[in-house]
RODOKOL-320027 format. One line per 5 residues: for each residue z, x negated, y negated of N, C-alpha, C, O. Coordinates in steps of 0.1 Angstrom, whole numbers, plus 5000, padded with zeros to 4 digits. Atoms other than C-alpha are relative to their C-alpha. Layout:
REM RODOKOL-320027
Z,X,Y,Z,X,Y,Z,X,Y,Z,X,Y ~ ...
END
This chain:
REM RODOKOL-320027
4990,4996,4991,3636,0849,7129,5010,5010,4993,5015,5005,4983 ~ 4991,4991,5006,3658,0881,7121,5013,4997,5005,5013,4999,5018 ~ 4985,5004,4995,3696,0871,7127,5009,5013,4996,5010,5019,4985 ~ 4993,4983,5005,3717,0904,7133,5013,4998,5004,5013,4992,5015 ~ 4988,5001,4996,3753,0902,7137,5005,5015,5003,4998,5024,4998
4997,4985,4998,3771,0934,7149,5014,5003,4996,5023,4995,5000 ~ 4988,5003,5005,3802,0948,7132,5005,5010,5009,4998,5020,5008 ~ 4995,4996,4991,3821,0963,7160,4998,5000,5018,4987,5004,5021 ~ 4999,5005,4985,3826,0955,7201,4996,5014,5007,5001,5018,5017 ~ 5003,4986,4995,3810,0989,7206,4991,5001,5013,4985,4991,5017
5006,4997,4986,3794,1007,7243,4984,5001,4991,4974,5000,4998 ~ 5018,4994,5000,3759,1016,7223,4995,4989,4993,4984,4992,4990 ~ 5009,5012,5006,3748,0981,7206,4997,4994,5014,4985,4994,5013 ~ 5006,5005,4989,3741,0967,7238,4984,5006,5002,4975,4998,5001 ~ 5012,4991,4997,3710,0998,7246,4995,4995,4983,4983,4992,4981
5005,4994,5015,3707,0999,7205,4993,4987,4998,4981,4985,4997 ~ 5008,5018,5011,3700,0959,7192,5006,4988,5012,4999,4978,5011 ~ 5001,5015,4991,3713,0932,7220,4988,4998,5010,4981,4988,5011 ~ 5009,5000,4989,3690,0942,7247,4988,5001,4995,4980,4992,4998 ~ 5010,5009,5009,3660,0946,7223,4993,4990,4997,4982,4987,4999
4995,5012,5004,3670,0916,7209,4993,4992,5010,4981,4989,5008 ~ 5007,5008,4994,3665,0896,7238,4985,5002,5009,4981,4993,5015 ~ 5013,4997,4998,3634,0909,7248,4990,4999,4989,4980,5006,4989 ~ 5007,5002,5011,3618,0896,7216,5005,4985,4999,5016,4981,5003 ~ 4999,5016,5005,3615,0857,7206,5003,5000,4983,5007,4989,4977
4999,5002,5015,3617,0864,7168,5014,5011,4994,5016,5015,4983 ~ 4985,4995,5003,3653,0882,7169,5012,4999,5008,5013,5003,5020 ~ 4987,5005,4991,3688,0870,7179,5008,5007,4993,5006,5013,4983 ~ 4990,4992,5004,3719,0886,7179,5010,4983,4997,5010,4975,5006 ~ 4995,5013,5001,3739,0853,7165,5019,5008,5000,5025,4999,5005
4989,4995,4999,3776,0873,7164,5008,5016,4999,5003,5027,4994 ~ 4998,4985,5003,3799,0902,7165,5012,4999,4995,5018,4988,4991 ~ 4985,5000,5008,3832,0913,7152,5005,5013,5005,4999,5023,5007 ~ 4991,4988,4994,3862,0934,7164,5010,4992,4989,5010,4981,4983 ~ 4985,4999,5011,3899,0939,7145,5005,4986,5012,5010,4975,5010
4988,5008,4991,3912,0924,7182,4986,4984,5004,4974,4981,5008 ~ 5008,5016,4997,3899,0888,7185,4997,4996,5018,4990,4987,5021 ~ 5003,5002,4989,3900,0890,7222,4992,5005,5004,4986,4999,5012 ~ 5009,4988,4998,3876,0923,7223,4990,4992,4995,4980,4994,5002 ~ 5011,5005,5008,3852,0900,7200,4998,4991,5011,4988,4993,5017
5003,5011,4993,3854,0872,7222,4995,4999,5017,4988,4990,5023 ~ 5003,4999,4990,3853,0888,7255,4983,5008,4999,4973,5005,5005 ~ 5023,4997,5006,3816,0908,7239,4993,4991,5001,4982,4991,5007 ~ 5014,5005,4997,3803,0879,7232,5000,4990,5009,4989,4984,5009 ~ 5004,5009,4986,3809,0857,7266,4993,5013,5008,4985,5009,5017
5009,4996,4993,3795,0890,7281,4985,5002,4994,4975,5003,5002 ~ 5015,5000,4999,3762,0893,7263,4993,4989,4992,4982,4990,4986 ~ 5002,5014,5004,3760,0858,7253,4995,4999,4984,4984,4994,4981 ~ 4997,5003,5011,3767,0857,7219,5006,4991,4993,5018,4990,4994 ~ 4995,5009,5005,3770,0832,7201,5016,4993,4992,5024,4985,4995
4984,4995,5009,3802,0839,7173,5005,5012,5001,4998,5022,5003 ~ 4992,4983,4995,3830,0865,7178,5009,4996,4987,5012,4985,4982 ~ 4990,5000,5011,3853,0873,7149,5008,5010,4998,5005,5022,4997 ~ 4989,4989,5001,3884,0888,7144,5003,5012,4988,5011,5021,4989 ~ 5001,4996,5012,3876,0901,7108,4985,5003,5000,4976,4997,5005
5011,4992,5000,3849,0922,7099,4997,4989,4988,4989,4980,4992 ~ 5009,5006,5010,3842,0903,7064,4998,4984,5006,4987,4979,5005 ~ 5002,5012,4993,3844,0871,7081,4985,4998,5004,4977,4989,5000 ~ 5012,5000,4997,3814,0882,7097,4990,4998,4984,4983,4989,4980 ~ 5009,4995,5014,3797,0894,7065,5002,4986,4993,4996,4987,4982
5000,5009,5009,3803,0861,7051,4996,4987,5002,4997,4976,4996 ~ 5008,5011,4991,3784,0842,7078,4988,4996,4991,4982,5006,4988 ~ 5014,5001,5003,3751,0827,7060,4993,4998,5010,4982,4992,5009 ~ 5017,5003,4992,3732,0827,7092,4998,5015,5005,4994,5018,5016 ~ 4999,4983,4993,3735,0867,7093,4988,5005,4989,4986,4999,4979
5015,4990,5003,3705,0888,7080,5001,5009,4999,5003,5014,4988 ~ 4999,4985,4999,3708,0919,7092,5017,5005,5006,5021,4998,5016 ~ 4992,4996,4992,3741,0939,7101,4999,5012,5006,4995,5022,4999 ~ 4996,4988,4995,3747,0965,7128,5011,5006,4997,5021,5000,5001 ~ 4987,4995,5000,3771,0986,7120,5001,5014,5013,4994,5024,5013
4996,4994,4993,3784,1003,7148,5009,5006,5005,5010,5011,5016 ~ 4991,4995,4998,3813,1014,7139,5005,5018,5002,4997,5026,5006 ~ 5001,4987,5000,3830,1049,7139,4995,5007,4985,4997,5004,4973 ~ 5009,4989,5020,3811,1074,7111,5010,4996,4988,5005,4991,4978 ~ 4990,5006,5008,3847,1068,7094,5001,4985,4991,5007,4982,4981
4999,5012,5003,3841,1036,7088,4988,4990,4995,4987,4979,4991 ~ 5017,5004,5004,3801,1034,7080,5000,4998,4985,4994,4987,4982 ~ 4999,5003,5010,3807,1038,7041,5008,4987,4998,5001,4979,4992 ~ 4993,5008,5005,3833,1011,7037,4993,4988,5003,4993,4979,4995 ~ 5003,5008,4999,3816,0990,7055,4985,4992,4998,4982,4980,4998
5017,5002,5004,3777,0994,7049,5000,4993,4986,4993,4985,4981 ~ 4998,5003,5017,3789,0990,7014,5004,4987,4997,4998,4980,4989 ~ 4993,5014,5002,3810,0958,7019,4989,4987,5011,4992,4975,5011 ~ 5009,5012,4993,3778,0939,7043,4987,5005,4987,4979,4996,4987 ~ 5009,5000,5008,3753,0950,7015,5004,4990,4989,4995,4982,4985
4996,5003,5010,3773,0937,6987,4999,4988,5003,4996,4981,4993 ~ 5004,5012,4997,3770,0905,7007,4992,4995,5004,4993,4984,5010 ~ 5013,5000,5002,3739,0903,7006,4990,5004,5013,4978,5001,5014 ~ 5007,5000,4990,3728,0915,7039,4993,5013,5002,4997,5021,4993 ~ 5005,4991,5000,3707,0942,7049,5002,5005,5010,5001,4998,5019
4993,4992,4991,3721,0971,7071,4993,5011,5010,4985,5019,5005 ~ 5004,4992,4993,3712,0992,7101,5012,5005,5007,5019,5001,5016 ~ 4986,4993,5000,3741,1016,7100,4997,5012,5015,4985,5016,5015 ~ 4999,4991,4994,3745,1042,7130,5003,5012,4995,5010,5015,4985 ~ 5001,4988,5004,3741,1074,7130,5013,5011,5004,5016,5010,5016
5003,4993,5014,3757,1099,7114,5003,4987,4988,5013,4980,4988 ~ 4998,5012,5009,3753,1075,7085,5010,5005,4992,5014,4995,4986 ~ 4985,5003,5004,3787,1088,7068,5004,5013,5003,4997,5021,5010 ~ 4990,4988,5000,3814,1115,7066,4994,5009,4993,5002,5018,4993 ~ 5002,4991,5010,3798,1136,7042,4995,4993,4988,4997,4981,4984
5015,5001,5014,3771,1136,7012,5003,4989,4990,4997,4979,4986 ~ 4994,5010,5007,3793,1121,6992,5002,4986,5001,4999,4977,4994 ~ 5003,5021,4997,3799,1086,7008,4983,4995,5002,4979,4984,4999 ~ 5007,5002,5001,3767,1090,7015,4989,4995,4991,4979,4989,4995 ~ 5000,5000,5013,3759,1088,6980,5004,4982,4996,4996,4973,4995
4997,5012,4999,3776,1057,6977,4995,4989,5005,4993,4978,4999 ~ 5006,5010,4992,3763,1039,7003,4984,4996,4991,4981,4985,4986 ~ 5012,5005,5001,3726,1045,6993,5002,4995,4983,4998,4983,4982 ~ 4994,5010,5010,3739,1035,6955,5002,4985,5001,4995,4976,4996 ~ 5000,5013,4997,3750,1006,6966,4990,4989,5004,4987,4979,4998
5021,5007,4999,3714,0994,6984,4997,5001,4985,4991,4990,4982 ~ 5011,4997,5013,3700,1004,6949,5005,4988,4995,4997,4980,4991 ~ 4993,5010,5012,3724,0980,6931,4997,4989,5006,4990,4981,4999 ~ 5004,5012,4994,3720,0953,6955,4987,4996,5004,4983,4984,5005 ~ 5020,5001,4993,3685,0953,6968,4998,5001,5013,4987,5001,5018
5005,5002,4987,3692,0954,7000,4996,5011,5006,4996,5021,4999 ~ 5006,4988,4994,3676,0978,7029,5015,5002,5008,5022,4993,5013 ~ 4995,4988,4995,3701,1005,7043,4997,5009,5011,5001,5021,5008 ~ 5005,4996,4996,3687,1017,7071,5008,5009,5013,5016,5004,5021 ~ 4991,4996,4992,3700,1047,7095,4996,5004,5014,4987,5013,5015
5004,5002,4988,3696,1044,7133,4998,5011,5006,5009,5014,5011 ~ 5003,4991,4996,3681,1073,7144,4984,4995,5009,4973,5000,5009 ~ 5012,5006,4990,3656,1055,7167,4993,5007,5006,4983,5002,5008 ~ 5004,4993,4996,3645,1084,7183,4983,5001,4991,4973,5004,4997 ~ 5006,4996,5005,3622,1088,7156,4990,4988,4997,4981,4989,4988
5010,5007,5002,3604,1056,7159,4990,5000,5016,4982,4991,5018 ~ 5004,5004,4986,3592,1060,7195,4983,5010,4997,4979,5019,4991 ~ 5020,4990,5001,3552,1074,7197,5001,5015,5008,4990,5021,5009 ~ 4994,4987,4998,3569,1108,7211,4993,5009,4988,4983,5015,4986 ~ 4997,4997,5017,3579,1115,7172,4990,5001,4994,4987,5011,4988
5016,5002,5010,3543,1101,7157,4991,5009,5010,4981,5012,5004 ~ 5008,4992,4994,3525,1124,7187,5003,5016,4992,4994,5024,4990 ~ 4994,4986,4999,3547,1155,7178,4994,5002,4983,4988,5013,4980 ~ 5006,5002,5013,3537,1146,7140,4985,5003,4994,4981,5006,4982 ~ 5012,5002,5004,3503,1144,7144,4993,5012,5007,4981,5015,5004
5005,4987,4995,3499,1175,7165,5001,5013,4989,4990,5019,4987 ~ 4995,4998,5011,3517,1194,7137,4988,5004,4992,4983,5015,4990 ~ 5009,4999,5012,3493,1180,7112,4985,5003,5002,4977,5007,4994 ~ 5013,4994,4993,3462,1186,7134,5000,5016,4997,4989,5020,4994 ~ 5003,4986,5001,3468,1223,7129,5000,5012,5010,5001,5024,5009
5004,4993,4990,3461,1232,7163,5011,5015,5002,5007,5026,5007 ~ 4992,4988,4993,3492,1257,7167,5002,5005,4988,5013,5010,4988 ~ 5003,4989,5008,3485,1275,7131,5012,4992,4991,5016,4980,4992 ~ 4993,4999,5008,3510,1279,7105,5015,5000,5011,5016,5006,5021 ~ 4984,4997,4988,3553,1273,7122,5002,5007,4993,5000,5009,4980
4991,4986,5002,3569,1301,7125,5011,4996,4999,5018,4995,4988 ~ 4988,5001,4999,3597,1292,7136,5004,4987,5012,4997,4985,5021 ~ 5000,5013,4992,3615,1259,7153,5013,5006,5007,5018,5016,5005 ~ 4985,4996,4987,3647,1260,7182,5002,4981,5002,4993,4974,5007 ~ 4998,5018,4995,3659,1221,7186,5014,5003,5003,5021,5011,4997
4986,4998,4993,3691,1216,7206,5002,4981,5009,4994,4975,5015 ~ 4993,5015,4995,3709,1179,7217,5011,5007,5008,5016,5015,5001 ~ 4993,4997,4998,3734,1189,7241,5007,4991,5017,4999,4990,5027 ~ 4998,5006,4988,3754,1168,7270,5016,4999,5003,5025,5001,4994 ~ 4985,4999,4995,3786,1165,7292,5010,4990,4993,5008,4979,4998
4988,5008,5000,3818,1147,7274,5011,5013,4999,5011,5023,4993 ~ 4987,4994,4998,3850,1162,7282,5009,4996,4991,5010,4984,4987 ~ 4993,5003,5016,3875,1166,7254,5011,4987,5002,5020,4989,5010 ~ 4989,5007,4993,3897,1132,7255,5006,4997,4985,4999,4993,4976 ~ 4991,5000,5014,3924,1130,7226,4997,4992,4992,4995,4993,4980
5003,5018,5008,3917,1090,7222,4986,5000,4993,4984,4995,4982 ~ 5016,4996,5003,3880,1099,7219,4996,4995,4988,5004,5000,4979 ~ 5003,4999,5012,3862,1087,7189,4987,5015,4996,4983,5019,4985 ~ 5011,4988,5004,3836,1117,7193,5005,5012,4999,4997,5020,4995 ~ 4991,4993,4997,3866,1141,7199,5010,5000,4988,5017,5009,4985
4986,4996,5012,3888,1133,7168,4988,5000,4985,4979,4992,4985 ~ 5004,4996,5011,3874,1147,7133,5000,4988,4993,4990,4983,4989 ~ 4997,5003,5010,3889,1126,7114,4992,4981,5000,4991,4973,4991 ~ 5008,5012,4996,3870,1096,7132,4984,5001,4993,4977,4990,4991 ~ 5014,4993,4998,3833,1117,7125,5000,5004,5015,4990,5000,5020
5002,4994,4986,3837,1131,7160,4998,5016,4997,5001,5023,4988 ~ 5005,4985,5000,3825,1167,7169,4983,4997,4999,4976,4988,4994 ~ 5012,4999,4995,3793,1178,7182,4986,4998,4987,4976,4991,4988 ~ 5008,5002,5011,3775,1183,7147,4993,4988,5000,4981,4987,5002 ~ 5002,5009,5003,3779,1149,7140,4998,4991,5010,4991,4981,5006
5003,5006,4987,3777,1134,7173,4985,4998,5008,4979,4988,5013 ~ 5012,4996,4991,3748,1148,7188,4990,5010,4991,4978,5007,4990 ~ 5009,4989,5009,3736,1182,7163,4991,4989,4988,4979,4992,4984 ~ 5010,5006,5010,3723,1154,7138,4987,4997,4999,4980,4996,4989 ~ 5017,5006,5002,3691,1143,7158,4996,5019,5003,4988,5019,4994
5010,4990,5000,3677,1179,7163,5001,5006,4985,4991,5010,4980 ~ 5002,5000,5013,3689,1186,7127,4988,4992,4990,4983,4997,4980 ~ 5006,5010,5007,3670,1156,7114,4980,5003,5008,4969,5001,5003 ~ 5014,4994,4991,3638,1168,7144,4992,5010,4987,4981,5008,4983 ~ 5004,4993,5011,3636,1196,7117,4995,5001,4987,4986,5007,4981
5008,5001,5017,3637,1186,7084,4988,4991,5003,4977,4994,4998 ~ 5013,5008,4998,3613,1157,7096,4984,5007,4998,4974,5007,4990 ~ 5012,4985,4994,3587,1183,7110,4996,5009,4986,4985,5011,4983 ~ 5000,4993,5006,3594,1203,7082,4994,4994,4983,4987,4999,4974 ~ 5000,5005,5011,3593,1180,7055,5008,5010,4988,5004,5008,4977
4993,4994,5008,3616,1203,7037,5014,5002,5001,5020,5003,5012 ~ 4983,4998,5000,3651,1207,7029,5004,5013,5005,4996,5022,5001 ~ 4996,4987,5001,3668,1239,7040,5009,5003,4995,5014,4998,4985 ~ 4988,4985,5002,3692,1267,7037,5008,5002,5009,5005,5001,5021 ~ 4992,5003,4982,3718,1269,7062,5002,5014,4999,5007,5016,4988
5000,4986,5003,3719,1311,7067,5013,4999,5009,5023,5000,5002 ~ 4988,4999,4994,3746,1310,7089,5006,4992,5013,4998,4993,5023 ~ 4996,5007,4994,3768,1286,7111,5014,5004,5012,5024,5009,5008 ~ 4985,4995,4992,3795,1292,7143,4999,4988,5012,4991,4984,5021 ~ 4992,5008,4994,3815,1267,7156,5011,5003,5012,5021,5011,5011
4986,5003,4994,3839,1260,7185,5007,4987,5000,5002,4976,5002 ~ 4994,5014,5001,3862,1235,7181,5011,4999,5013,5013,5008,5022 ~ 4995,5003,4989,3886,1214,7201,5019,5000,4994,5024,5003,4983 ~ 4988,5001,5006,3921,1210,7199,5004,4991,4989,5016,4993,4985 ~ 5001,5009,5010,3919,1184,7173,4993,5006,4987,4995,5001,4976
5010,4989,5006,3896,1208,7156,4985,4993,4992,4980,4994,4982 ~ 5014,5006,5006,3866,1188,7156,4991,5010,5013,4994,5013,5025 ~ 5011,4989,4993,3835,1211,7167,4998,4995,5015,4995,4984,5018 ~ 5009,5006,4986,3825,1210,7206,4989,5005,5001,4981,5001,5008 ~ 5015,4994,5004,3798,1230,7196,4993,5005,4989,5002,5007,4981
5004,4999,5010,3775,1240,7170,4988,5009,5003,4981,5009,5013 ~ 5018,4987,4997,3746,1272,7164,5000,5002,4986,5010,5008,4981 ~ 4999,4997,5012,3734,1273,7129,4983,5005,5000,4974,5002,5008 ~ 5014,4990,5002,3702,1295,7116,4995,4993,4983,5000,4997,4972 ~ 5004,5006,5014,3686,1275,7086,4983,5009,4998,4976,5016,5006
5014,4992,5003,3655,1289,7067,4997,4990,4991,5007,4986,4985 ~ 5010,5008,5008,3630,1265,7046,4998,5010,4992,5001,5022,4994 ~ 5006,4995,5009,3613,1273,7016,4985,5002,5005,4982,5014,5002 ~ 5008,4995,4990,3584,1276,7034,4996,5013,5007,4985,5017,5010 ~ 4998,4992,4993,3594,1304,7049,5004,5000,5018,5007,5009,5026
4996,5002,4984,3601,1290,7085,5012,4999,5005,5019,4991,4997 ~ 4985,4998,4998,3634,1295,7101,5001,4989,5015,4992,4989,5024 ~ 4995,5010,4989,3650,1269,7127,5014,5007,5008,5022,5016,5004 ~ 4985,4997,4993,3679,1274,7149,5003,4985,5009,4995,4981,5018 ~ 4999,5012,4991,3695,1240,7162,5017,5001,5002,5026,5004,4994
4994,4995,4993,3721,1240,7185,5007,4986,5007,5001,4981,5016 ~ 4991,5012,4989,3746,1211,7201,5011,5003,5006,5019,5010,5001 ~ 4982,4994,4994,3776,1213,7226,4999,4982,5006,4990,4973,5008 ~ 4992,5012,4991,3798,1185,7243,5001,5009,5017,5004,5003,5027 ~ 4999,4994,4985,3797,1213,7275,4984,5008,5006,4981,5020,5007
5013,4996,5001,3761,1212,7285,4995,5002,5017,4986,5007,5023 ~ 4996,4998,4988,3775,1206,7321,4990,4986,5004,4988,4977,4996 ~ 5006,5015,4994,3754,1177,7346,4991,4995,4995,4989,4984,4998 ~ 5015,4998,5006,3722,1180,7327,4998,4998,4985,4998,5006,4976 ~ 5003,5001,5018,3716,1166,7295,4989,5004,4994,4979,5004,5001
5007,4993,5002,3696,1183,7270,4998,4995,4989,5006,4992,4981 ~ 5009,5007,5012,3669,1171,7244,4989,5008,4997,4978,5002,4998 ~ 5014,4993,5000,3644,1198,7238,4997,5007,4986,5006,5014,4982 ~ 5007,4992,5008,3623,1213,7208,4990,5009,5003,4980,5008,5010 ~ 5011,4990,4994,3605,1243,7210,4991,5002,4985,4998,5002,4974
5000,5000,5014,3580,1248,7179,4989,5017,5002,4979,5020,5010 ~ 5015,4987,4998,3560,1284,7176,4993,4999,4986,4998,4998,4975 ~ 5009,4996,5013,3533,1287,7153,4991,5009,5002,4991,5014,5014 ~ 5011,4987,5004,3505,1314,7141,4990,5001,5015,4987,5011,5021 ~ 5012,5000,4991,3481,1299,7169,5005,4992,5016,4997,4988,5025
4996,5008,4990,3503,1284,7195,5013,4997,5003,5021,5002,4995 ~ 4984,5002,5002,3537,1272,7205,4997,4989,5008,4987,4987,5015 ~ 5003,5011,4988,3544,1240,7223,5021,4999,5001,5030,5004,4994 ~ 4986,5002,4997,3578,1227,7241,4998,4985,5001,4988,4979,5003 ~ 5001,5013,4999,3592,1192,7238,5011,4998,5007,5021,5004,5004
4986,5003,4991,3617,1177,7264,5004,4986,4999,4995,4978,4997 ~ 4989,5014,5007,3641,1146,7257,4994,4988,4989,4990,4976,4989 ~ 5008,5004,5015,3628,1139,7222,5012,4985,5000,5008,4975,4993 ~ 4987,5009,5001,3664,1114,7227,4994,4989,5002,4989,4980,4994 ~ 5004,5014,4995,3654,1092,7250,4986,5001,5008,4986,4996,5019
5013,5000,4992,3616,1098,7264,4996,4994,5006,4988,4998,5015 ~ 5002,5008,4988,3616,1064,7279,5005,5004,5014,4997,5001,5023 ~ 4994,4994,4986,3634,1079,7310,4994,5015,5003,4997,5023,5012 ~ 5003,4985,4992,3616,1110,7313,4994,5007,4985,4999,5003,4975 ~ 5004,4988,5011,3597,1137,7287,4990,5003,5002,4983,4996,5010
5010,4985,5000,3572,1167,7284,4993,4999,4989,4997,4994,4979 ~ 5009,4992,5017,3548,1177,7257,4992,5011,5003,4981,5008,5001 ~ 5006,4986,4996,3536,1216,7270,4998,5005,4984,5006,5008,4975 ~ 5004,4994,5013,3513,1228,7243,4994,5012,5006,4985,5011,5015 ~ 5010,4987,4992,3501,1265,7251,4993,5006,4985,4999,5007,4974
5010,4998,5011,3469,1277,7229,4991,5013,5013,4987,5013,5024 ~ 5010,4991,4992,3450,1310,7238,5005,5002,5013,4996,5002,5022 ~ 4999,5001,4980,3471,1313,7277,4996,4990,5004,4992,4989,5015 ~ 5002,5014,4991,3466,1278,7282,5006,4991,4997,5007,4988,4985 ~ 4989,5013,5003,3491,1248,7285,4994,4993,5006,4989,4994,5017
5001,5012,5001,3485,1218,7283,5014,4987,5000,5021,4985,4990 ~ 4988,5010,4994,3512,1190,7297,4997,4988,5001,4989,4984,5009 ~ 5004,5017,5003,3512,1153,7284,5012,4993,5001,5023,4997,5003 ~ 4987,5014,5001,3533,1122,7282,4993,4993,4989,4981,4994,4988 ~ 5003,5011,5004,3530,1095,7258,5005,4989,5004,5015,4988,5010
4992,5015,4994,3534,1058,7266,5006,4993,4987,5002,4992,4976 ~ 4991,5007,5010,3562,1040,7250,5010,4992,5007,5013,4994,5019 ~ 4988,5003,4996,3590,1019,7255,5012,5004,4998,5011,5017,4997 ~ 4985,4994,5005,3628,1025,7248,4999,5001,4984,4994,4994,4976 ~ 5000,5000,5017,3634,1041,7213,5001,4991,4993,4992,4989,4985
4996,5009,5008,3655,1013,7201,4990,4985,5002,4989,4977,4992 ~ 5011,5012,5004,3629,0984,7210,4985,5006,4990,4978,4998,4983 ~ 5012,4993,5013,3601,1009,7186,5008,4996,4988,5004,4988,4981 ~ 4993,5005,5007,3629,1007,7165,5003,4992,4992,5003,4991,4980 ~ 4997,5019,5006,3637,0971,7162,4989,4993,4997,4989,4982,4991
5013,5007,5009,3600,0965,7153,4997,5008,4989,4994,5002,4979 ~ 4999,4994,5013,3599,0991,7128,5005,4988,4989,4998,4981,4981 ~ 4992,5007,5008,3625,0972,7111,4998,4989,4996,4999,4985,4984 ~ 5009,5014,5002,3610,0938,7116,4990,5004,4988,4991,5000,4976 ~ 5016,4998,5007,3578,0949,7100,5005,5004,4989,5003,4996,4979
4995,4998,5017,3594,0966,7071,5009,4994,4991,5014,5000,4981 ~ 4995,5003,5006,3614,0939,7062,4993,4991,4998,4995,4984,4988 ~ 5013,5014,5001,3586,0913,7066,4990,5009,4987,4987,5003,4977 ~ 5015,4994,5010,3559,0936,7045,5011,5012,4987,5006,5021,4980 ~ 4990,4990,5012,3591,0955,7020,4989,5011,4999,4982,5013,4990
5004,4987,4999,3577,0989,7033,5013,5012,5005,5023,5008,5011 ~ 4993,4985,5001,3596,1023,7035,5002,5001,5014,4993,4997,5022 ~ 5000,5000,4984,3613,1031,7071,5002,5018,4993,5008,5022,4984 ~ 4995,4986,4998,3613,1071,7076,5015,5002,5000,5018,5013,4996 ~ 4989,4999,4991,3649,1067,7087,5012,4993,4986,5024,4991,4989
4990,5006,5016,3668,1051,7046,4998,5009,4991,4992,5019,4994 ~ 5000,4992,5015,3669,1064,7010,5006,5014,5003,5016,5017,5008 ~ 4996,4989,5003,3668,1098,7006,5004,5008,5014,5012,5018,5015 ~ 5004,4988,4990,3661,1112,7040,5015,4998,5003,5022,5008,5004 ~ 4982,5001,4994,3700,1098,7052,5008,5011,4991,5015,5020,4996
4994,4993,5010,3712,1113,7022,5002,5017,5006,5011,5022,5010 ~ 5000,4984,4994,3699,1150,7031,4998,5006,5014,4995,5018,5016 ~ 4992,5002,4992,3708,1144,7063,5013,5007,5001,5016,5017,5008 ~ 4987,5000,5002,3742,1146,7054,5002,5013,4991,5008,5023,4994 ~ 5002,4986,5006,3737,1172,7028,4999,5015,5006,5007,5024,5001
5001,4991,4989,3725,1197,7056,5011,4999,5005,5017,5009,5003 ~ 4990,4997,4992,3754,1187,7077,5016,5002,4993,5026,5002,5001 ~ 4990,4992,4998,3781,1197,7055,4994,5012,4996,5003,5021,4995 ~ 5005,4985,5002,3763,1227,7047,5005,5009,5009,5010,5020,5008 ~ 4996,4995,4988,3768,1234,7081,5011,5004,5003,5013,5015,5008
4985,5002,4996,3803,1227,7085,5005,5011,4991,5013,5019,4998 ~ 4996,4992,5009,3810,1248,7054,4998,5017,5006,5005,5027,5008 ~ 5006,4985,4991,3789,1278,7070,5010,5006,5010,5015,5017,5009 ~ 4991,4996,4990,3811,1279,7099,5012,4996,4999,5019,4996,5010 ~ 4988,4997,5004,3842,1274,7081,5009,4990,5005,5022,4992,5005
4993,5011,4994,3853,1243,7095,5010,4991,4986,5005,4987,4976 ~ 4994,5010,5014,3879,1222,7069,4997,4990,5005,4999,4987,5017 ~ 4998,5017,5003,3872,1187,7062,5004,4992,4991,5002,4981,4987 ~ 4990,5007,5014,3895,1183,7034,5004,4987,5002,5004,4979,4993 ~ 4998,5013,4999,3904,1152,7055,4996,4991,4993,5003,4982,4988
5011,5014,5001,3876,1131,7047,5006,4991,4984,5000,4981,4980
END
């Protein structure tokens, strides 16, 4: 039985690890934790949770806790991944897994020193979408990539309080949303890039509402990936990939349980599939099972978080954004 406690009274652990959760017999959510003890307590009488706590280490200092969610804001993913590792637990931090390279650094340090797994929630990338799009790729069918286009893009309107809206929280589109078509790429790519040039708009807070950056691989293949907070009623999840012998289009790589495409055109001819899957985050939540039952490698820890984050201040830098904050 995997016992997950969750460290914040957050809107996306519910979709991410409760509801999972109980659709599985061999994983319970046993507690959560908020600063305000009424926020903790009112979480866990709605999704029947067992302990609520007013203190984050509190939690961490449960022995019937296993794994922690951290779900807090980006701001707050170093201090705290660091402080449920050191306690012996093993971590499934949200994404963007920190402010910059640097904490980032730290964090996966810290797993090294302790032993535990670190792992960063990018669920998108466990769903049979991801392993189709992988294996088409490696089939060869559409030649050598030329060139990739990935774009995340959906309606939030700028609100002051906002945690995706203030910088200094990790808010801004980059990190919000540009991470999973950023992370679509290097995946695919298996290579690090070059960030050739980056342009931002930001908000009055001056965290990005949008993002257009032009990366080139060593390879030679050039990406363009693209996020906004003004994408208008229509949310947007699409990869376009061209190669030597083909090009294919991919549609809500996010969430594909609710809907997605796979148009592969070869020679004037497309071809339009679906794969079958469930919700990202229940692919996810067995990933994790399995590789902490069999101590195997998840795509989504170590290094790959790391250069992740790498890319994304590259970005930031490109388009001239300050984050002296951090």
């Amino acid at each position: 039985m995997l016992r997950i406690g969750i460290l914040g009274a957050s809107g996306i652990a519910p979709a991410a690890v409760i509801h999972p959760a109980a659709r599985r017999e061999d994983v319970a959510i046993v507690a959560v934790a908020s600063r305000r003890a009424s926020a903790a307590a009112a979480y866990a009488a709605t999704h029947g949770i067992e302990r609520s706590y007013d203190d984050y280490r509190a939690l961490l200092a449960d022995p019937d806790i296993d794994l922690v969610y951290n779900s807090l804001p980006p701001s707050e993913h170093a201090e705290w991944s660091i402080a449920a590792l050191e306690a012996g637990k093993d971590v499934l931090c949200e994404k963007p897994f920190a402010m910059n390279a640097l904490e980032a650094q730290r964090m996966l340090q810290a797993a090294e020193t302790t032993g535990q797994r670190l792992i960063e929630a990018f669920h998108d990338r466990y769903h049979p979408l991801s392993l189709e799009i992988d294996a088409l790729i490696a089939s060869k069918r559409l030649g050598e990539i030329v060139s990739l286009r990935a774009d995340f893009s959906v309606s939030n309107a700028f609100e002051p309080s906002g945690i995706r809206h203030d910088p200094k929280l990790g808010g801004g589109a980059l990190m919000d949303l540009g991470c999973y078509p950023l992370h679509w790429v290097r995946a695919l790519m298996n290579e690090e890039p070059a960030v050739v040039s980056a342009v931002a708009v930001t908000n009055p807070l001056g965290a990005d509402i949008s993002i257009d950056t032009e990366l080139h691989f060593p390879s030679g293949t050039t990406a363009r990936v693209t996020a906004s907070m003004n994408a208008g009623p229509t949310e947007i999840s699409t990869l376009d990939i061209v190669g030597t012998l083909g090009t294919l289009h991919v549609n809500n790589l996010v969430f594909p349980s609710a809907g997605h495409s796979i148009s592969e055109t070869i020679d004037g001819v497309t071809r339009v599939s679906t794969v079958r899957g469930r919700t990202t985050y229940d692919h996810q939540l067995d990933a994790i099972i399995v590789a902490l039952m069999n101590h195997t490698a998840l795509p989504t820890e170590g290094a790959d978080s790391l250069n992740n984050m790498i890319a994304i201040d590259a970005i930031y830098t490109a388009a001239g954004l300050d984050r002296s904050f951090i």
